[in-house]
BATI-601742 format. One record per residue: residue in three letters; z, y, x of N, C-alpha, C in turn. Coordinates in steps of 0.05 Angstrom, whole numbers, padded with zeros to 5 digits, always signed. Atoms other than C-alpha are relative to their C-alpha. Layout:
N
ALAZYXZYXZYX ...
END
This chain:
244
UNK+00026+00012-00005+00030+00181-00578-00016+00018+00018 UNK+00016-00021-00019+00001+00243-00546+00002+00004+00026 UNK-00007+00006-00026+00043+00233-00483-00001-00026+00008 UNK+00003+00013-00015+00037+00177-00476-00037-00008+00009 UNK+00035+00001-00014-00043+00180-00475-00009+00012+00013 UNK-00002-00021-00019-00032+00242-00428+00004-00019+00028 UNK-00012+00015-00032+00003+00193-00375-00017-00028+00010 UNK+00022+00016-00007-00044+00137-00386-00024+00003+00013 UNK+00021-00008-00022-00102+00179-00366+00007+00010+00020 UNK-00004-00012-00034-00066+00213-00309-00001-00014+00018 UNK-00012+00014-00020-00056+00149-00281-00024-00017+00010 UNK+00030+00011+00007-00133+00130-00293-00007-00023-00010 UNK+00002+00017+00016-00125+00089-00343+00013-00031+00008 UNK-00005+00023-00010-00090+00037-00305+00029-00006-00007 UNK-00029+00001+00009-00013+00048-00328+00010-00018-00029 UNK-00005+00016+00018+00020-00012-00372+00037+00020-00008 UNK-00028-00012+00016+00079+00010-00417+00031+00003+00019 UNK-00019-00004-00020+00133+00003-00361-00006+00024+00010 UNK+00002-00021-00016+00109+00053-00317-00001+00028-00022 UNK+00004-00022+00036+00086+00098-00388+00037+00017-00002 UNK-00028+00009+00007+00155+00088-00403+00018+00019+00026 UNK-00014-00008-00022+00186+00116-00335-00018+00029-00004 UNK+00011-00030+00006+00139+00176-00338+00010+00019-00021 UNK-00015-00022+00025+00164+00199-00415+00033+00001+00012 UNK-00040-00022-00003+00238+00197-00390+00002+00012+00021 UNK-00004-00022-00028+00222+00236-00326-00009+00028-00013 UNK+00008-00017+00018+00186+00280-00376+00023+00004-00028 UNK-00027-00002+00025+00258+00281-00425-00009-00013-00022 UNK+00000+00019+00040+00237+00232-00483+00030-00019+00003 UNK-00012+00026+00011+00290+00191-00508-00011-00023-00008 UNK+00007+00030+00002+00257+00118-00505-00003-00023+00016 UNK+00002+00023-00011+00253+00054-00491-00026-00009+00012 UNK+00021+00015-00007+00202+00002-00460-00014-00005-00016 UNK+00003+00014+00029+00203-00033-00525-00016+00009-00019 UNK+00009-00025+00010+00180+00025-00556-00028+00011-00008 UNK+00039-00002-00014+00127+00036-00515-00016-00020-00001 UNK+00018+00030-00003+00101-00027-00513-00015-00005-00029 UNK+00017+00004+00016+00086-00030-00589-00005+00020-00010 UNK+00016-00023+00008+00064+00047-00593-00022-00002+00017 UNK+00019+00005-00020+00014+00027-00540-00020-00028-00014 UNK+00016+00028+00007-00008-00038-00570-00013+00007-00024 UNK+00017-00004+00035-00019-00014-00646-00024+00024-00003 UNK+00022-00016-00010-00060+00038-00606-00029-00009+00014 UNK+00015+00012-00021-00095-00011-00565-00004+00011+00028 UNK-00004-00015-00024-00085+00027-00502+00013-00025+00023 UNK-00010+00023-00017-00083-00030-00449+00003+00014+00035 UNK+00000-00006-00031-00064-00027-00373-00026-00013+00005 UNK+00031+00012-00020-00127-00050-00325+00022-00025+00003 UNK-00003+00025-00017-00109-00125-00299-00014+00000+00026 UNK+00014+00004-00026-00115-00146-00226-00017-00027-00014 UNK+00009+00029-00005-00148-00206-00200+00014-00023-00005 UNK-00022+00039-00005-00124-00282-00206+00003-00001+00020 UNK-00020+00004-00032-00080-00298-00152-00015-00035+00010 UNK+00011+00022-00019-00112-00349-00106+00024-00018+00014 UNK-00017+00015-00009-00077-00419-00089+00013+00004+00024 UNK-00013-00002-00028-00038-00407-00023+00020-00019+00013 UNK-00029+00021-00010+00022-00442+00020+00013+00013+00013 UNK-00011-00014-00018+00071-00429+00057-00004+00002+00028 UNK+00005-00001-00021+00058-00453+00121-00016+00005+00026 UNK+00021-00008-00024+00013-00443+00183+00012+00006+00019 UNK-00014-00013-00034+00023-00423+00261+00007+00017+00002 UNK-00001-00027-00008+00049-00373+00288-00013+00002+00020 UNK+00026+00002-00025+00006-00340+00335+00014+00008+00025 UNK-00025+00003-00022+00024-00341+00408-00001+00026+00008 UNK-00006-00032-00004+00016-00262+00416+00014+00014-00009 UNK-00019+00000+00007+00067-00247+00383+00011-00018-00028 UNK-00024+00017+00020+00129-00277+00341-00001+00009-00035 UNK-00005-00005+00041+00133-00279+00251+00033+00010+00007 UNK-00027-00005+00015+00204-00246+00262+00006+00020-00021 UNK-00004-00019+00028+00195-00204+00208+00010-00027-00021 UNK-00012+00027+00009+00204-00275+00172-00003+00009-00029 UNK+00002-00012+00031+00191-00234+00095+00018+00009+00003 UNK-00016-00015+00003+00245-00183+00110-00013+00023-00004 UNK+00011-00025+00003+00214-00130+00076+00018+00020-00015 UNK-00019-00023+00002+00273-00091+00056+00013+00008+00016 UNK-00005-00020-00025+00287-00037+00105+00011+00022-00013 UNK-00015-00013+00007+00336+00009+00095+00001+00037+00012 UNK+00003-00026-00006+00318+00065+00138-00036+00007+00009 UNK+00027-00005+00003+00237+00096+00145+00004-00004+00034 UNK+00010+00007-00039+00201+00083+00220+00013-00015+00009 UNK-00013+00016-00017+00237+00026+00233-00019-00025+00004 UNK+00028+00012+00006+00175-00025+00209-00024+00005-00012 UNK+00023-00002+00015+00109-00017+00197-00016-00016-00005 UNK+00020+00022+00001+00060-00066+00165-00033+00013+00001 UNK+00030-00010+00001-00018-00057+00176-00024-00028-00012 UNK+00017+00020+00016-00082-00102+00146-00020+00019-00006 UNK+00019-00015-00001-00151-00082+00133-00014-00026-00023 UNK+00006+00013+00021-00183-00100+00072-00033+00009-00001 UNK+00030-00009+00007-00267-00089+00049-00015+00004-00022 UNK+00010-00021+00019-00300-00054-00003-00029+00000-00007 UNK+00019+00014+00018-00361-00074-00042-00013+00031+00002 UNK+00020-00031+00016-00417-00008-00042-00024-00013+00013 UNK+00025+00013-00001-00492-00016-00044-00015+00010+00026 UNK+00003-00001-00018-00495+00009+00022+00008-00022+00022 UNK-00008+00017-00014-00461-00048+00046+00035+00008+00000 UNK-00030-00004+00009-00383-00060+00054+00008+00018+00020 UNK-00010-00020-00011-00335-00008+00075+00026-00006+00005 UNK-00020+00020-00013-00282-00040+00120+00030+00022+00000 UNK-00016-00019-00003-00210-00002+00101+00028-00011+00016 UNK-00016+00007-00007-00148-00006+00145+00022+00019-00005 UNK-00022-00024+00014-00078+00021+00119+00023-00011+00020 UNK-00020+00009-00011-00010+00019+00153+00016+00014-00021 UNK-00015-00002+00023+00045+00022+00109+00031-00007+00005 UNK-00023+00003-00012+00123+00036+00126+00021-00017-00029 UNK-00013+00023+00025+00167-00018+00095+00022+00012-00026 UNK-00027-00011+00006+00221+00026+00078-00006+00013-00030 UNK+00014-00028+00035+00179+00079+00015-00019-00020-00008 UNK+00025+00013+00009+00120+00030+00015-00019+00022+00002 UNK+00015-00020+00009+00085+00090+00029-00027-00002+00024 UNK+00016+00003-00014+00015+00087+00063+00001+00034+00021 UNK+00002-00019-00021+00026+00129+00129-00024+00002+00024 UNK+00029+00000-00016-00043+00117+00165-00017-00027-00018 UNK+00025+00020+00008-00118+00092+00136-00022+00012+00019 UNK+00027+00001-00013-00184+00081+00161-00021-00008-00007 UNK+00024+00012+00017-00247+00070+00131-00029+00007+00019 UNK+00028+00005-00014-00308+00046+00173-00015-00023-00008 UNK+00013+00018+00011-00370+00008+00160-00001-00024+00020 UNK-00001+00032-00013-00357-00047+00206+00035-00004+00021 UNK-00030+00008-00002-00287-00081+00228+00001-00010+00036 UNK-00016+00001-00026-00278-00068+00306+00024+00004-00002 UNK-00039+00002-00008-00215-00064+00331+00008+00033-00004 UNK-00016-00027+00010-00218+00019+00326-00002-00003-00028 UNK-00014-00007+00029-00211+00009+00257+00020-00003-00004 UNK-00036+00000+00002-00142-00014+00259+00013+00022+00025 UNK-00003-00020-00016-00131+00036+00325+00006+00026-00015 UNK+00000-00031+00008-00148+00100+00287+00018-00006-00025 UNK-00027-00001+00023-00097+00079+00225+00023+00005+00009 UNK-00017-00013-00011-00046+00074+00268-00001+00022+00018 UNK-00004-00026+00000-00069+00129+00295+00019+00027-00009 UNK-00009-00016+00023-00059+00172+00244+00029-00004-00003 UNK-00034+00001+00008+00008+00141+00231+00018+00011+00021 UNK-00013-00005-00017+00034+00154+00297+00001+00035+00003 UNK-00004-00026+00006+00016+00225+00290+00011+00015-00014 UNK-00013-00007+00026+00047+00237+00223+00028-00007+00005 UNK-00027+00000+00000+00107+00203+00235+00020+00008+00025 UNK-00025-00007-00024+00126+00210+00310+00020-00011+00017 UNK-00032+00013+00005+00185+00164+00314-00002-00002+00033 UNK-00017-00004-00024+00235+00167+00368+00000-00027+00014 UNK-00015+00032-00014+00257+00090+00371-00024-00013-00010 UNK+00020+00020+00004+00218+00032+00382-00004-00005-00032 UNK+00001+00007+00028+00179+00011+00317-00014-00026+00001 UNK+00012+00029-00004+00167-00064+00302-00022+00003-00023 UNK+00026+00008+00017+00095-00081+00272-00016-00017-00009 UNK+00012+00030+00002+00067-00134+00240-00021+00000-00018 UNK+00026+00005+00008+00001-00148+00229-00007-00037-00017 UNK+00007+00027+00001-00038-00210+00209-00018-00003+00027 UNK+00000+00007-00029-00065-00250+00268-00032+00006-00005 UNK+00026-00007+00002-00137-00236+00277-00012+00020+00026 UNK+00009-00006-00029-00186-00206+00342+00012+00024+00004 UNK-00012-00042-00001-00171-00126+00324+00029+00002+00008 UNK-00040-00002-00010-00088-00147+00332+00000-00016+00025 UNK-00015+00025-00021-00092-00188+00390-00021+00017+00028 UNK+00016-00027-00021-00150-00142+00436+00021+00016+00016 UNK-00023-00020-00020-00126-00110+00498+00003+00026-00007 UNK-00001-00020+00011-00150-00049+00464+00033+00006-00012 UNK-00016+00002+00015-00098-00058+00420+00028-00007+00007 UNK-00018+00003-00016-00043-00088+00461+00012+00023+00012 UNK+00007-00018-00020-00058-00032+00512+00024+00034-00026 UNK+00000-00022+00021-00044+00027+00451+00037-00005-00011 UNK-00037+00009+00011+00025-00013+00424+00022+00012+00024 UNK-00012-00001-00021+00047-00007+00498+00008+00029-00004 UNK+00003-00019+00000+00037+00063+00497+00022+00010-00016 UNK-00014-00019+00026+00069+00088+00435+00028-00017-00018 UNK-00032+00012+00004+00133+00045+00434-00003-00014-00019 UNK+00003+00016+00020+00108-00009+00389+00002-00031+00001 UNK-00009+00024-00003+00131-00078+00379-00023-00017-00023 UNK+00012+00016+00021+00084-00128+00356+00008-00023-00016 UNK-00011+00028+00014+00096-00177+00307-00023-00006-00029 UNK+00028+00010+00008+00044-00226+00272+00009-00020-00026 UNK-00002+00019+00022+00038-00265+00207-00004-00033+00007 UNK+00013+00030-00002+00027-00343+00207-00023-00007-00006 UNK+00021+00006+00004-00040-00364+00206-00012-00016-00027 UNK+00001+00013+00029-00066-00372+00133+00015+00010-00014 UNK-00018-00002+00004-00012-00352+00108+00009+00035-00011 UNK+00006-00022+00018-00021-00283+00057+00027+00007-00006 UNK-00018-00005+00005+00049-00282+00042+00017+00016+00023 UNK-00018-00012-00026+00079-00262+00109-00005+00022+00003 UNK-00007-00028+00007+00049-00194+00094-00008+00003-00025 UNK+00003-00001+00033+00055-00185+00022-00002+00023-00012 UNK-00005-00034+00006+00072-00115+00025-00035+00008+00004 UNK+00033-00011+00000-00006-00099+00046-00015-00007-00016 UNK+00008+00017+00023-00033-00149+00004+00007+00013-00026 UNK-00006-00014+00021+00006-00119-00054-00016+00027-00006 UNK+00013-00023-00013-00024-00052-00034-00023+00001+00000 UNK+00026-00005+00009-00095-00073-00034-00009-00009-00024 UNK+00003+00008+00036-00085-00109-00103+00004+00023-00016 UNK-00005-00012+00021-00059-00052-00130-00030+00019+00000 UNK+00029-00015-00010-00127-00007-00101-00021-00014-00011 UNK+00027+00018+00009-00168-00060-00123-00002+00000-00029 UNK+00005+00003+00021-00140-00069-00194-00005+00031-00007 UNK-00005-00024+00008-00126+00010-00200-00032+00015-00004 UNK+00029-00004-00009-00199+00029-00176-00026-00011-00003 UNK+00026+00023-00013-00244-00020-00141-00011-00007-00022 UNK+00012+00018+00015-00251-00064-00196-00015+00013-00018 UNK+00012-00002+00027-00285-00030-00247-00026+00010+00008 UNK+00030-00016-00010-00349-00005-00200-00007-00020+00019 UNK+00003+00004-00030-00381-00018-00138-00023+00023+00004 UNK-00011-00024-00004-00388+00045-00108-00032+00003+00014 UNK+00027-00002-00009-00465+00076-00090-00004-00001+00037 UNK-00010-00015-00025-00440+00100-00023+00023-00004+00013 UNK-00032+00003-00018-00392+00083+00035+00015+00036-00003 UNK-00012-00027+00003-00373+00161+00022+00013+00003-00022 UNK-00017+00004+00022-00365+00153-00045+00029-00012-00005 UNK-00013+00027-00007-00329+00095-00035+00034+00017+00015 UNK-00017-00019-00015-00284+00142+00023+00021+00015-00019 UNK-00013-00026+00012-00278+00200-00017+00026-00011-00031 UNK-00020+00015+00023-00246+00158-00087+00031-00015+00013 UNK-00026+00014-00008-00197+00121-00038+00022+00012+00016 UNK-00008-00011-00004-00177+00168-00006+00019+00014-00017 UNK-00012-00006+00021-00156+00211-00069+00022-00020-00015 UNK-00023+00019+00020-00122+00150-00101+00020+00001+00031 UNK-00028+00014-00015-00072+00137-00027+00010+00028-00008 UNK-00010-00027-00019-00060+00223-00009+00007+00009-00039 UNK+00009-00015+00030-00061+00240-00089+00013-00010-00023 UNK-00017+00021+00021-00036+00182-00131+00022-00018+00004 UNK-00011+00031-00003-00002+00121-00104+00016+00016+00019 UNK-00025-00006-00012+00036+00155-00050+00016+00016-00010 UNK-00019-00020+00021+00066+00219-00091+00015-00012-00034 UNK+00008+00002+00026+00051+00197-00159+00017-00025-00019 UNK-00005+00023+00019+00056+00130-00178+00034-00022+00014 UNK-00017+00007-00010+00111+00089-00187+00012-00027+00017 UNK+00000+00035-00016+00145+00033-00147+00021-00010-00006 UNK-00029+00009+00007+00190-00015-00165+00030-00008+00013 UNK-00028+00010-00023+00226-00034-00103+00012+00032+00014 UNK-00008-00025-00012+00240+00046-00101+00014+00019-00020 UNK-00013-00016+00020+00279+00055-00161-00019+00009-00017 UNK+00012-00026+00012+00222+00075-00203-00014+00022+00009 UNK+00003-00023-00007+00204+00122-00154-00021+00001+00016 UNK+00028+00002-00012+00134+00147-00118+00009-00008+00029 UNK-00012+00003-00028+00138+00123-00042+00002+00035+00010 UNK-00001-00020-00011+00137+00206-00025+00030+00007-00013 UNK-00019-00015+00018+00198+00216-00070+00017-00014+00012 UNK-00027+00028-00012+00239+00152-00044+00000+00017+00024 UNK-00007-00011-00027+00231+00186+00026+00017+00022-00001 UNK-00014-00017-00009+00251+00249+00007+00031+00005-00020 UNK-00026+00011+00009+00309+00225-00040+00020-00007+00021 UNK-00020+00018-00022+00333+00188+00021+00013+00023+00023 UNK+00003-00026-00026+00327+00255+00070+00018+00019-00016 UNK-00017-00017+00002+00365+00296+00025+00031-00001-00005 UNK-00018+00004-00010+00416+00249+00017+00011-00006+00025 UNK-00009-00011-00035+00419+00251+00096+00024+00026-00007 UNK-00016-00029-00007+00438+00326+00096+00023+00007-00021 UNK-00008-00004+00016+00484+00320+00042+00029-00016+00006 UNK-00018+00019-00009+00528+00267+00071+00018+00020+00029 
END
């Protein structure tokens, strides 16, 4: 009981018995899910819940600036080969605080953000920014946004050209075609967001910051990664490189 109310708060109160569960056997317990699930319940020790999922569809346009061939192939097998980007907004009593993340398909791991109080086009610019600086990559990298002014701007065009980037666009309407971002700001939203609204776009900064560089990329776990944080899947994958 003591560990597991150790890993619940580490995780800020937002960890449901699965993930609990993966933390005590990385920490050597012998247990189950099962386990956990009704040492957690007779405790009352609940995960946070997201939001209700809003009606959606499948269909819509594609936009004519670039092609959906990503098509929901979000399993990628090697890092820098796709990146998804999306910009989500943030409730503080200063007014909202417009965040843009890019996020490589391969770890799920957020490799460039950006947080400004209004949604020009350098707000998605300076994410991938950042990303392009951190990662570097050699070979072309395909990118797919959702369709909208900031992805389709010569700014923006102009920058892809540059830095060996291939664009590629979601269907119009159509939330599913990047799911991986979407997932990503649900998890920020239920993990965080939801339980405030934040005095200060700084405030606001400084907390979201801490949860990508601190929690969610090292920390927390993922399921399409084995269990594993998106920093750990990377370097799981890099050391079986040099080992091969």
């Amino acid at each position: 009981m003591g560990k597991i109310k150790q890993f619940w708060l580490e995780s800020g109160c937002v960890y449901g018995y699965r993930n609990v569960t993966l933390y005590l056997q990385d920490d050597g317990e012998l247990c189950g899910k099962n386990r956990v699930y009704h040492i957690m319940k007779s405790a009352k020790i609940n995960a946070i819940r997201g939001y209700k999922r809003k009606a959606s569809f499948d269909g819509g346009p594609v936009h004519i600036a670039a092609p959906n061939t990503l098509n929901r192939g979000f399993n990628v097998t090697e890092p820098n080969k796709v990146w998804v980007t999306d910009f989500t907004y943030i409730r503080t009593h200063e007014g909202w605080l417009y965040l843009t993340v890019v996020i490589d398909l391969f770890s799920r791991q957020v490799v460039g953000c950006t947080m400004k109080s209004t949604p020009k086009a350098d707000l998605v610019i300076d994410a991938l920014l950042m990303d392009v600086w951190r990662r570097n990559p050699t070979d072309k990298v395909l990118l797919h946004s959702v369709q909208g002014v900031q992805y389709t701007c010569s700014n923006w065009r102009s920058f892809l050209k540059e830095h060996n980037l291939e664009a590629r666009m979601s269907r119009r309407g159509n939330c599913h075609d990047n799911a991986v971002a979407e997932s990503f700001f649900s998890l920020l939203k239920k993990d965080r967001v939801k339980r405030k609204v934040y005095k200060t776009r700084n405030e606001a900064r400084s907390e979201i910051f801490n949860y990508i560089e601190y929690f969610y990329n090292p920390v927390r776990h993922h399921g399409t990664n084995n269990g594993l944080s998106p920093m750990k899947f990377e370097k799981q994958y890099f050391e079986n490189l040099e080992s091969v």
